[in-house]
N, C-alpha and C positions, 0 to 999 in steps of 0.2 A: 440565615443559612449561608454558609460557606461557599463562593464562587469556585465550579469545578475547576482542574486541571486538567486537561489532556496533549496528547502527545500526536503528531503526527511524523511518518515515519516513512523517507525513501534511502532503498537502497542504493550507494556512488561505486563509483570504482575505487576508492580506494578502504572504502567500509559502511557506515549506516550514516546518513543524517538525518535530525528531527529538528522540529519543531512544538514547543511548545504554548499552548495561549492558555489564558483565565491566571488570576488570582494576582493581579496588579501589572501586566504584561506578557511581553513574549519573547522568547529566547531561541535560540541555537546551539545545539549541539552535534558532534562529530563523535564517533568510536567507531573501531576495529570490530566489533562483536554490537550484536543487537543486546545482547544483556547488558554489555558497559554501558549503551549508549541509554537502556532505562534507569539504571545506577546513576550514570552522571545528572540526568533530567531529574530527580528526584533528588539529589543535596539540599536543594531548597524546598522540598516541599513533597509530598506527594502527585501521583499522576492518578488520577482515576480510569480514563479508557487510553490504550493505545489504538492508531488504527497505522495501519501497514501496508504501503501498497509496492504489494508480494502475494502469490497467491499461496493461497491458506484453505487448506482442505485439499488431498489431493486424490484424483478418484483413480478408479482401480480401472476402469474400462470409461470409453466415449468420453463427453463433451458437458463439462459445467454449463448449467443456464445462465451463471453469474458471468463469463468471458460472451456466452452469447448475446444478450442483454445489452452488456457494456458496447460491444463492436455496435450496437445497433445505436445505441444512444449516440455515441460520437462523431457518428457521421463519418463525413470525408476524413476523420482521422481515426479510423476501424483500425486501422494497422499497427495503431499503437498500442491495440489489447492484442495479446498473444493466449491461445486456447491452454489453458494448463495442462502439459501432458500427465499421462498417467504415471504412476507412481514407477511404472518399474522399469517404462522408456526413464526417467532421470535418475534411476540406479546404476543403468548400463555402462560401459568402459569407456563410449566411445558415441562422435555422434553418427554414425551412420546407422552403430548398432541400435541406437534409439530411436530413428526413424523405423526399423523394421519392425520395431517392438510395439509402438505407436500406434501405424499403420495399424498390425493386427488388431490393438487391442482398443483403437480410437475413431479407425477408417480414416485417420491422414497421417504426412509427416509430423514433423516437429521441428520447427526454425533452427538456426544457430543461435540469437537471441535467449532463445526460450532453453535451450540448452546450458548457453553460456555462464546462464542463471544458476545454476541448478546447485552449485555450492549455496547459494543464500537463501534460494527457496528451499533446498534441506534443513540450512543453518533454522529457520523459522519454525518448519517442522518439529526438530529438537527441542527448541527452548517454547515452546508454546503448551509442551504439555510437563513442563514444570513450574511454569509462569503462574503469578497469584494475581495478573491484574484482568483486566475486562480490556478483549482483543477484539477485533475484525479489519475486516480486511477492505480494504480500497481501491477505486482507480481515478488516479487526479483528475484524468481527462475527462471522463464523467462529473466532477465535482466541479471544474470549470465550466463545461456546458449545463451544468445547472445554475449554476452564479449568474453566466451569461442568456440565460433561457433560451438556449439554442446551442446546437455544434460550434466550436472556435474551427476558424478556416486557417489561421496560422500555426505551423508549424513551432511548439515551443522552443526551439533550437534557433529559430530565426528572432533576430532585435525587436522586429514588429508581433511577431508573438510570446514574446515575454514580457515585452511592453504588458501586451494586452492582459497577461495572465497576471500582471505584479498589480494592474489596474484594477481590474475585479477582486483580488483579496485586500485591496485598501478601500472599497465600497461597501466590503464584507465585514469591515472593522479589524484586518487585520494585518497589520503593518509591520513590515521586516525594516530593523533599521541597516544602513547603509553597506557595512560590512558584517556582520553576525559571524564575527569575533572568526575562531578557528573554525567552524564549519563554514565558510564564507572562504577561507585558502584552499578546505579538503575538498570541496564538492564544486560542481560545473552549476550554472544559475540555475538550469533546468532541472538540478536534483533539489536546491534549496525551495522552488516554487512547489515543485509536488509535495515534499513535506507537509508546507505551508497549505494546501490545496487537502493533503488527509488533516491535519489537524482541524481544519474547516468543519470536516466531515464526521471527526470526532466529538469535536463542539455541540453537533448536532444531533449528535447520537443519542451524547448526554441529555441535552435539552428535548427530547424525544421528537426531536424532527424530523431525524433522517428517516430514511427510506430504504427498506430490501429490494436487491436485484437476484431473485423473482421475489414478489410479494411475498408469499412464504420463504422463508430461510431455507437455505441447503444447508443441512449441518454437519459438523464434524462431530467426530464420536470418538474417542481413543482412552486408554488409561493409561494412569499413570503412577506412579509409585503410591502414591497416596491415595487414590481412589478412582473411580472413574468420570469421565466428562462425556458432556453431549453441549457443543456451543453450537447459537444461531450467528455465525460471524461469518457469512462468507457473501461478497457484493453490497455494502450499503453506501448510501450517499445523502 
């Protein structure tokens, strides 16, 4: 049998980077658009699963058990999961008006963060329901304190916490070489490590290890030109 491929996948500032493992190494890639960035991961070969850490699935009213879940797993680093707002606070103009919107339809605000997102968490929206590959969604920091069986206390942004985090996906078997070519110029260390951290999770998906954040899936349901969908993809690790 053929050794999967999968892709792991974080959003940067100046567009998507991934990570790929299985089928003789692992790679990096950089694109402007999520779809380039599966196009270019696939020249050499197929991807079997992406996993994406963006939240995917977006509710109409209150609060995902998958951002609940995650904040609780992480511990002291709760604040790096942000609550996905509802659909129609990340439509709004504006952020104030999307905290109103929120509020009503969620019973809190909505960060600037989780706002400032909302171009790529749309962008995902879009392209997921014409997408032909096997998706879900992720959160590194959880996939870290799983590596590490326990919450990480550092901060990925600090040298000692990405130490720590470049340490555990080399114990995981899986090794970023030194510069990873043009996504290693486009992305900050800490977008290149979360890739690396979903791709883990992807790996694991395949190998039917991972795990749902809640044990039952929250699913997405939507249609799309072609027919309709119901995925279980939303929080695994």
């Amino acid at each position: 049998m053929n050794e999967s491929r999968v892709l792991g996948v974080d959003a940067c500032s100046k567009g998507w980077i991934g990570v790929s493992i299985g089928r003789g190494g692992t790679d990096a890639f950089f694109a402007s658009t999520i779809g380039d960035l599966v196009v270019i991961a696939e020249v050499n070969g197929g991807v079997d699963v992406v996993a994406i850490d963006i939240p995917i699935g977006l509710p109409d009213q209150g609060r995902r058990q998958a951002d609940v879940l995650a904040r609780s797993a992480v511990g002291p680093r709760w604040q790096s999961v942000f609550m996905t707002p509802v659909r129609s606070a990340l439509l709004a103009d504006d952020h104030a008006a999307a905290v109103v919107i929120n509020r009503r339809l969620a019973g809190e605000g909505i960060s600037q963060q989780a706002f400032g997102l909302r171009t790529k968490i749309l962008e995902i929206d879009d392209w997921i329901k014409e997408n032909s590959h096997a998706v879900v969604e992720v959160h590194p920091e959880v996939s870290f304190a799983v590596m590490a069986q326990g919450p990480l206390l550092s901060r990925k942004k600090t040298w000692a916490g990405a130490e720590q985090r470049r340490q555990l996906l080399e114990a995981a078997d899986l090794r970023l070489t030194n510069e990873v070519g043009r996504a290693g110029e486009m992305a900050a260390v800490d977008d290149v490590l979360d890739a690396a951290a979903a791709a883990w999770t992807a790996r694991r998906y395949v190998n039917g290890q991972a795990k749902s954040m809640p044990g039952t899936p929250e699913v997405l349901t939507f249609r799309t030109s072609r027919a309709g969908y119901r995925l279980d993809l939303l929080g695994w690790v």
